[in-house]
Structure formats: C-alpha cells, structure tokens
C-alpha positions, 0 to 999 in steps of 0.5 A: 500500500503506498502511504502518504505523510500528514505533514504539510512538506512545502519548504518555507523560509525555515530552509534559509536563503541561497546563500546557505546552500553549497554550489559544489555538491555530488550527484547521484543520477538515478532515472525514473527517480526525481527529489521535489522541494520538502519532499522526502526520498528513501534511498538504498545506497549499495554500488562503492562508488555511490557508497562512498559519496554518502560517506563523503557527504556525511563529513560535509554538508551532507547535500547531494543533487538528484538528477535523472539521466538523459537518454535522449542527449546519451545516444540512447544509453542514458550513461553520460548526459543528463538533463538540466535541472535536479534537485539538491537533498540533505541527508536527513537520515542515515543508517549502515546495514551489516550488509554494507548498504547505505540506507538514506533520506533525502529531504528535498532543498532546492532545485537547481540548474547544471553551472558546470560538471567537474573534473574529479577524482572522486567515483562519483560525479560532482558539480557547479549549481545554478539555484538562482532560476528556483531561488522560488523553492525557499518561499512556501507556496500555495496550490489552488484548493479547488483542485483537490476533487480533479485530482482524487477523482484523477486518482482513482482512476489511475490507481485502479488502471495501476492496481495500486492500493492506498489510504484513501482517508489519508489522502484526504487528511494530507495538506495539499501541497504535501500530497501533491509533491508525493505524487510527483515523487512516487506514482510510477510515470515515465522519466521524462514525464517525471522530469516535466514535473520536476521542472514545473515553475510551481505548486500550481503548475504541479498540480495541473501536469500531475492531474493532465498525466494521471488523466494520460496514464488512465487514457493509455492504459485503458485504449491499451486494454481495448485493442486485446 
C-alpha cells in the first residue's frame, strides 16, 4: 500500500536563503527517480562508488543533487548526459546495514540548474549549481484548493488502471501541497514525464501536469486494454 505523510512538506523560509546552500555538491543520477522541494526520498545506497559519496557527504554538508539521466542527449544509453535541472537533498537520515548498504533520506532543498560538471577524482560525479532560476523553492507556496476533487477523482482512476492500493482517508487528511509533491515523487510515470514535473515553475503548475498525466496514464492504459 503506498502511504502518504500528514505533514504539510512545502519548504518555507525555515530552509534559509541561497546563500546557505553549497554550489559544489555530488550527484547521484538515478532515472525514473526525481527529489521535489520538502519532499522526502528513501534511498538504498549499495554500488562503492555511490557508497562512498554518502560517506563523503556525511563529513560535509551532507547535500547531494538528484538528477535523472538523459537518454535522449546519451545516444540512447542514458550513461553520460543528463538533463538540466535536479534537485539538491540533505541527508536527513542515515543508517549502515551489516550488509554494507547505505540506507538514506533525502529531504528535498532546492532545485537547481547544471553551472558546470567537474573534473574529479572522486567515483562519483560532482558539480557547479545554478539555484538562482528556483531561488522560488525557499518561499512556501500555495496550490489552488479547488483542485483537490480533479485530482482524487484523477486518482482513482489511475490507481485502479495501476492496481495500486492506498489510504484513501489519508489522502484526504494530507495538506495539499504535501500530497501533491508525493505524487510527483512516487506514482510510477515515465522519466521524462517525471522530469516535466520536476521542472514545473510551481505548486500550481504541479498540480495541473500531475492531474493532465494521471488523466494520460488512465487514457493509455485503458485504449491499451481495448485493442486485446
């Protein structure tokens, strides 16, 4: 069953300014996974060079960037382009395992531009951040109320399609924006999808792409079933 928190997990002014946030970090390229602003995101830390990045961002700020691959600008493979815009996390849980895994929380800061990537000699890729285009994720913002009935009616019928069970007394517990940075981080979309919403200019902007691709996702699903 996929759960949702009951914290409203919008960033506010409590995460302080730009000027806070460190412009060199590492990076941690993961398709098909995106980190929003307040949002958390668990992580099973267990390739050595990944390994050693947490351990590395432990003894420091403990930042480090999500950022998904780009197939497209790979040549297909997804290895070595990325797309342009990530989202930088703290570390705000971490736990070793006997087994030498990292298990981590990533607690969504800011999203950020690619200034530059460095050379390094470091396992792991690192880079130069450009916040200043979502210097907007430090404030607290509002998604439109009135679209909470769109998006559980958008819900429902995407979760039936996806077989996917849920709370539906804590969905309509949770604050808006909250449940809607969940969604975007959770429901299994497309990388490029999740990547649309990642670059969304904000709550309100959020909430219409999640709604328009629970709708598309139901509709794709539903005409695939149609033609067997």
């Amino acid at each position: 069953m996929t759960t949702f928190s009951d914290h409203d997990s919008t960033p506010g002014s409590d995460q302080g300014s730009l000027s806070r946030l460190p412009s060199r970090f590492p990076i941690f390229p993961l398709s098909g996974a995106i980190l929003l602003p307040g949002g958390n995101l668990p992580l099973n830390i267990f390739e050595p060079r990944y390994l050693q990045m947490t351990k590395d961002a432990m003894r420091g700020d403990k930042v480090i960037g999500m950022i998904q691959p780009n197939p497209a600008a790979s040549g297909g493979d997804g290895e070595n382009e990325l797309y342009p815009v990530g989202c930088a996390g703290e570390i705000t849980n971490f736990e070793s395992t006997e087994d030498g895994r990292n298990l981590i929380t990533l607690t969504g800061l800011c999203r950020f531009e690619i200034a530059e990537e460095l050379t390094v000699a470091t396992p792991y890729r690192q880079v130069i951040a450009d916040f200043h285009p979502w210097q907007g994720d430090l404030e607290t913002q509002a998604a439109p109320k009135d679209i909470r009935p769109e998006l559980v009616e958008a819900l429902r019928s995407y979760f039936a399609v996806h077989d996917i069970s849920v709370d539906w007394g804590q969905i309509e517990r949770a604050p808006l924006e909250g449940l809607l940075t969940s969604l975007a981080m959770i429901c299994p979309f497309e990388p490029p999808e999740k990547q649309a919403l990642l670059e969304t200019a904000d709550a309100a902007d959020l909430a219409k792409t999640l709604v328009a691709l629970l709708r598309m996702g139901t509709l794709t699903d539903d005409n695939l079933s149609a033609r067997h």
